[in-house]
N, CA, C and O of each residue as an XYZ file, in Angstrom:
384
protein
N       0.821     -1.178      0.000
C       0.000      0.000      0.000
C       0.867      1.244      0.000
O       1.815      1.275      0.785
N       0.600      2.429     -0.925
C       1.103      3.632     -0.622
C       0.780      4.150      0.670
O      -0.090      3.731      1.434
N       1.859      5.454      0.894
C       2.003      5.912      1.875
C       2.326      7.102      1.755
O       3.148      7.356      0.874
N       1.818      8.163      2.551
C       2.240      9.389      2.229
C       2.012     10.316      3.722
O       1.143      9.842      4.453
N       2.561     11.314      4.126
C       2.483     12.029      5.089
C       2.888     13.692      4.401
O       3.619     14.096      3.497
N       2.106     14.223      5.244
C       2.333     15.726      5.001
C       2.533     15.698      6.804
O       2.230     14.926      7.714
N       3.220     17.018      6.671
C       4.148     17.351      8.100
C       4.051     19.245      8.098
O       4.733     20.023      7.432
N       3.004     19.539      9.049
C       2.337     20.628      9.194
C       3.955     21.713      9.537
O       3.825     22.047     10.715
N       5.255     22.306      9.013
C       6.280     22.972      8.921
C       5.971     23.638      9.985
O       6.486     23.197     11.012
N       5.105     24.826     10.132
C       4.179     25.666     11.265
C       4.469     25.411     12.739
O       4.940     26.143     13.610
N       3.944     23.850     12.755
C       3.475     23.503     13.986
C       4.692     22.494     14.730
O       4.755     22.177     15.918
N       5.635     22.107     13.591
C       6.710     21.219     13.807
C       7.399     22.093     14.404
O       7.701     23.236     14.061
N       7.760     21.201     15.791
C       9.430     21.825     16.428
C      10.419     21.203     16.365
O      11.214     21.183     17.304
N      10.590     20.628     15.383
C      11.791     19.724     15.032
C      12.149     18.309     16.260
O      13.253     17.766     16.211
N      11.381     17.974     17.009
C      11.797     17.136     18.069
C      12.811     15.643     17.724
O      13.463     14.981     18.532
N      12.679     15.477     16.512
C      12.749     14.016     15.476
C      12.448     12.892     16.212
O      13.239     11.949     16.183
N      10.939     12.798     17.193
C      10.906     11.623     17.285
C      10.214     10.564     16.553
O      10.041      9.352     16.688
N       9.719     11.935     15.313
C       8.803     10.685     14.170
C      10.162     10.040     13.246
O      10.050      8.983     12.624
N      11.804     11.081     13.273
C      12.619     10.318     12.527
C      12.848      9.144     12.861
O      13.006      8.102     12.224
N      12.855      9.526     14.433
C      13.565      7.785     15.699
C      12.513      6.733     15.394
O      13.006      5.637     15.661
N      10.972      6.577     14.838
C      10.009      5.246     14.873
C       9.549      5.543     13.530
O       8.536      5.010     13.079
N      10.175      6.282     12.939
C       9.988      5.685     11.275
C      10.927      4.374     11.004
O      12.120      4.311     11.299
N      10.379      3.635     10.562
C      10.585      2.107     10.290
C      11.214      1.735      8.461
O      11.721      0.687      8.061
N      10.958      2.915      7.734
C      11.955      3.633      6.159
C      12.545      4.391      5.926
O      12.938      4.685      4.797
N      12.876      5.152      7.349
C      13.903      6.015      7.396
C      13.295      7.115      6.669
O      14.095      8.029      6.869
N      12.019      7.744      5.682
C      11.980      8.699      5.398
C      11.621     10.065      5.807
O      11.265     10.974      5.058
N      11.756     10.100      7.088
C      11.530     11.589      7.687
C      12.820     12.370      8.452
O      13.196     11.996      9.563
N      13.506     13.585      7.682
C      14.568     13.820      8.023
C      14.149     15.015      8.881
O      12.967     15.191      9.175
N      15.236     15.926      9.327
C      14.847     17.410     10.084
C      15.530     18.372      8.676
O      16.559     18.167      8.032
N      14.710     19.228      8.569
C      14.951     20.315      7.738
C      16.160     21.525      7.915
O      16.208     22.330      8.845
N      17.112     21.429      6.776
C      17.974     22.272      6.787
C      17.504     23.872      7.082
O      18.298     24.775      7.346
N      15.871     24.037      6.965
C      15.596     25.532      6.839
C      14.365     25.590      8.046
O      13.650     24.600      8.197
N      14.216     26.525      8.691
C      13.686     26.929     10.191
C      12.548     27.193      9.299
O      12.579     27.264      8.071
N      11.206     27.375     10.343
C      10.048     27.787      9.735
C      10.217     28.927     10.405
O      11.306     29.317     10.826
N       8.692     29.759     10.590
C       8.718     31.259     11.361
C       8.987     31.261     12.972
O       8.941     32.368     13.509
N       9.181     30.466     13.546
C       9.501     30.084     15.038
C      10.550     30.037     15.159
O      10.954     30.395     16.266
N      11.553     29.605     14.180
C      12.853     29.021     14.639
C      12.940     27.895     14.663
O      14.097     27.522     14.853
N      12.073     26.957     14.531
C      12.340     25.597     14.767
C      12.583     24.984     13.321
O      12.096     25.422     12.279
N      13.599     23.665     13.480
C      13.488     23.304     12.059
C      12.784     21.514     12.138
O      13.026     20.500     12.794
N      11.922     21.879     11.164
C      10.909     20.848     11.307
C      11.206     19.816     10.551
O      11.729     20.045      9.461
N      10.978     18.629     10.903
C      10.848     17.753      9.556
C      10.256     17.765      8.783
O       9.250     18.451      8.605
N      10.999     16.573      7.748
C      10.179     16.632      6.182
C      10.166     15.408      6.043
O      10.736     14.673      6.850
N       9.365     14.855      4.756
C       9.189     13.747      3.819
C      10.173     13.929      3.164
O      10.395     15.079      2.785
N      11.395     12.505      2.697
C      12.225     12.866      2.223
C      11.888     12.009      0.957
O      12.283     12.308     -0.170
N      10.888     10.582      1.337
C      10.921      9.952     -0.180
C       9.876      8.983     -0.319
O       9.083      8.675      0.571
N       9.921      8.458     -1.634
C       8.513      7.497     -1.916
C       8.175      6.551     -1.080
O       6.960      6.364     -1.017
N       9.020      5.696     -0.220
C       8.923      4.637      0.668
C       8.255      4.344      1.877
O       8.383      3.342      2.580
N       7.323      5.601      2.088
C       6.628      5.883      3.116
C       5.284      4.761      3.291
O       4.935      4.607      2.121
N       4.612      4.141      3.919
C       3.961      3.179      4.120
C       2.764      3.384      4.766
O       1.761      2.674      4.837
N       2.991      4.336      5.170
C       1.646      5.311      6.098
C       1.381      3.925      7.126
O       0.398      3.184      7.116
N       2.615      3.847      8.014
C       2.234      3.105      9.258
C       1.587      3.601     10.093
O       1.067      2.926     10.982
N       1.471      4.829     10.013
C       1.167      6.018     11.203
C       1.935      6.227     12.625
O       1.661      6.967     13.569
N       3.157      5.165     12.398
C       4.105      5.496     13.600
C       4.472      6.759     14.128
O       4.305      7.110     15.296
N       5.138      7.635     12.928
C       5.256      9.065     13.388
C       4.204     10.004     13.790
O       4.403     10.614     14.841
N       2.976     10.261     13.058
C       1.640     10.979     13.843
C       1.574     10.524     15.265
O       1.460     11.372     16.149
N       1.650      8.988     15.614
C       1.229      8.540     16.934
C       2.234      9.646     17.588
O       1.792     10.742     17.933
N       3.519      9.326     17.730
C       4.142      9.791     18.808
C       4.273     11.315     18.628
O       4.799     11.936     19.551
N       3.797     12.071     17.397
C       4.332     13.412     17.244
C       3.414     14.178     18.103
O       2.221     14.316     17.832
N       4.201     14.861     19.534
C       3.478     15.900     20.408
C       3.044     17.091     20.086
O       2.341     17.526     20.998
N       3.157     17.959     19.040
C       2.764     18.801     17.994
C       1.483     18.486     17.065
O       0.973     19.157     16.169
N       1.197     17.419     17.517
C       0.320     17.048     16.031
C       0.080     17.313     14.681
O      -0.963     17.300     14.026
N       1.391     17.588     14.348
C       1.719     18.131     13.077
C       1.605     17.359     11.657
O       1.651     17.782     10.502
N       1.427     15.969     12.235
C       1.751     14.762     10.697
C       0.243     14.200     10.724
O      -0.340     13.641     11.653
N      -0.262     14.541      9.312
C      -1.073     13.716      8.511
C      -0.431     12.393      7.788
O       0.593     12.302      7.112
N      -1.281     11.514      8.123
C      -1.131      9.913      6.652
C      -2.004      9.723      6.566
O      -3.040      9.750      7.230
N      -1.423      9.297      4.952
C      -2.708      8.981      4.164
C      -1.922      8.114      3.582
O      -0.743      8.292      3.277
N      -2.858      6.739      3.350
C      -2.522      5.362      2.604
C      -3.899      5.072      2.484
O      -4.956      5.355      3.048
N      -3.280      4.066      1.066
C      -4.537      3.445      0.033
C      -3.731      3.055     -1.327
O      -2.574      2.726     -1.065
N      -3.992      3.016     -2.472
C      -3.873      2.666     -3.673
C      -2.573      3.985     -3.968
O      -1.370      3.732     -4.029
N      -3.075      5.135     -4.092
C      -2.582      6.221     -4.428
C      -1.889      6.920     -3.053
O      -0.839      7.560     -2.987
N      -2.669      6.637     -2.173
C      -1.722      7.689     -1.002
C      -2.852      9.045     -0.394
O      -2.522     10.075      0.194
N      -3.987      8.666     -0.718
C      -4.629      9.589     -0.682
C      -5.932      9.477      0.540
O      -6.655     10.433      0.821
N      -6.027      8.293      1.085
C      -7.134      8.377      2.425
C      -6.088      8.847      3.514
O      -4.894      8.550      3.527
N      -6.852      9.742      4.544
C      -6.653      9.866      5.560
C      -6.705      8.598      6.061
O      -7.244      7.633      5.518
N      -6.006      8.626      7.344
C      -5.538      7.203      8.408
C      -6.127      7.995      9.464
O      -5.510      9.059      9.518
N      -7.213      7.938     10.481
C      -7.602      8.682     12.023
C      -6.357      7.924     12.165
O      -6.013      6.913     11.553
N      -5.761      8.555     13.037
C      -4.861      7.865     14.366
C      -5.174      7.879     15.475
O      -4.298      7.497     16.251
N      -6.423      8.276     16.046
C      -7.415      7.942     16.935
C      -7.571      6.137     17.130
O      -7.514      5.615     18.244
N      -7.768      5.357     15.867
C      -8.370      4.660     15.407
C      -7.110      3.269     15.704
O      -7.349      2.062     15.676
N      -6.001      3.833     15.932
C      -5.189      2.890     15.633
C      -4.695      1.970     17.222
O      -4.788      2.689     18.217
N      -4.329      0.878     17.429
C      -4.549     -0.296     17.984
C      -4.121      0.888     19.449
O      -3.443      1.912     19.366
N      -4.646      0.426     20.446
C      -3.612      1.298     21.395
C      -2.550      0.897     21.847
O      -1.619      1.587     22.262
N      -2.697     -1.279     21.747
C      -1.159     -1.349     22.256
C       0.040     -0.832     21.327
O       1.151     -0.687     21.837
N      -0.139     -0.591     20.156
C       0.756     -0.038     19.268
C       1.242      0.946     19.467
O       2.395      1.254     19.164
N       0.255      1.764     20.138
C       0.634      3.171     20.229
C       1.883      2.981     21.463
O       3.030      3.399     21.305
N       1.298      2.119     22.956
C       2.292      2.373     23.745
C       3.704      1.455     23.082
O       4.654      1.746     23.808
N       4.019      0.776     22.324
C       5.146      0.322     21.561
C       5.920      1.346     20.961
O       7.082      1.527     21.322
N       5.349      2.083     20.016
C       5.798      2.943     19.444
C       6.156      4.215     20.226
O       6.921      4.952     19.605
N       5.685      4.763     21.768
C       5.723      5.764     22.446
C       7.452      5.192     23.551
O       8.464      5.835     23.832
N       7.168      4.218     23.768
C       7.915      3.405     24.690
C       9.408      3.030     23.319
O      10.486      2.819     23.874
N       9.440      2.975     22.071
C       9.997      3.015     21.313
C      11.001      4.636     21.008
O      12.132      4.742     20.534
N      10.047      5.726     21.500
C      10.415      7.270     21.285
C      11.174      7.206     22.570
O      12.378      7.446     22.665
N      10.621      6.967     23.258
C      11.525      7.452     24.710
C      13.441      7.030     25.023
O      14.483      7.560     25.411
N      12.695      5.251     24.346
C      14.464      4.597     24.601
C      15.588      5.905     23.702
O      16.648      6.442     24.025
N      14.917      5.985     22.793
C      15.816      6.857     22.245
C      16.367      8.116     21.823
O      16.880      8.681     20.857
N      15.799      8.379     23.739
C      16.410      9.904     23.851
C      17.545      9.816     24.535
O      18.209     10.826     24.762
């Protein structure tokens, strides 16, 4: 299934803990600051899977996914398993 995320620049404070539980490595931190100062991450490439790992743990709530055929349904992350969530949260922490 495609995968795709948009990553709200605005609202991102660069924390990278959606880089640390991305599972394709495609979310880097941005060479360029938004209007805050912070430099946020980005989508760096096609390989994205829309696990929704990074939305779960992002404290900003800055990341949309969307997976399907094309990349184009929203994913709630409301919706998603909760033990996953504490895996993936408990996953952010080891690696601060």
């Amino acid at each position: 299934m495609a995968g795709k995320i948009i990553i709200d620049i605005e609202r991102c404070k660069g924390c990278t803990l959606c880089v640390t539980v991305c599972p394709n490595n495609v979310i880097t931190i941005s060479e360029k600051s938004n209007s805050k100062g912070y430099f946020p991450a980005e989508s760096t490439g096609p390989n994205c899977t829309g696990c929704t790992n990074c939305a779960i743990v992002c404290p900003d709530c800055a990341i949309e996914v969307y997976r399907d055929k094309t990349g184009s349904e929203k994913i709630d992350i409301k919706s998603v398993n909760p033990i996953k969530k504490n895996e993936i949260n408990n996953l952010a922490r080891e690696s601060k």
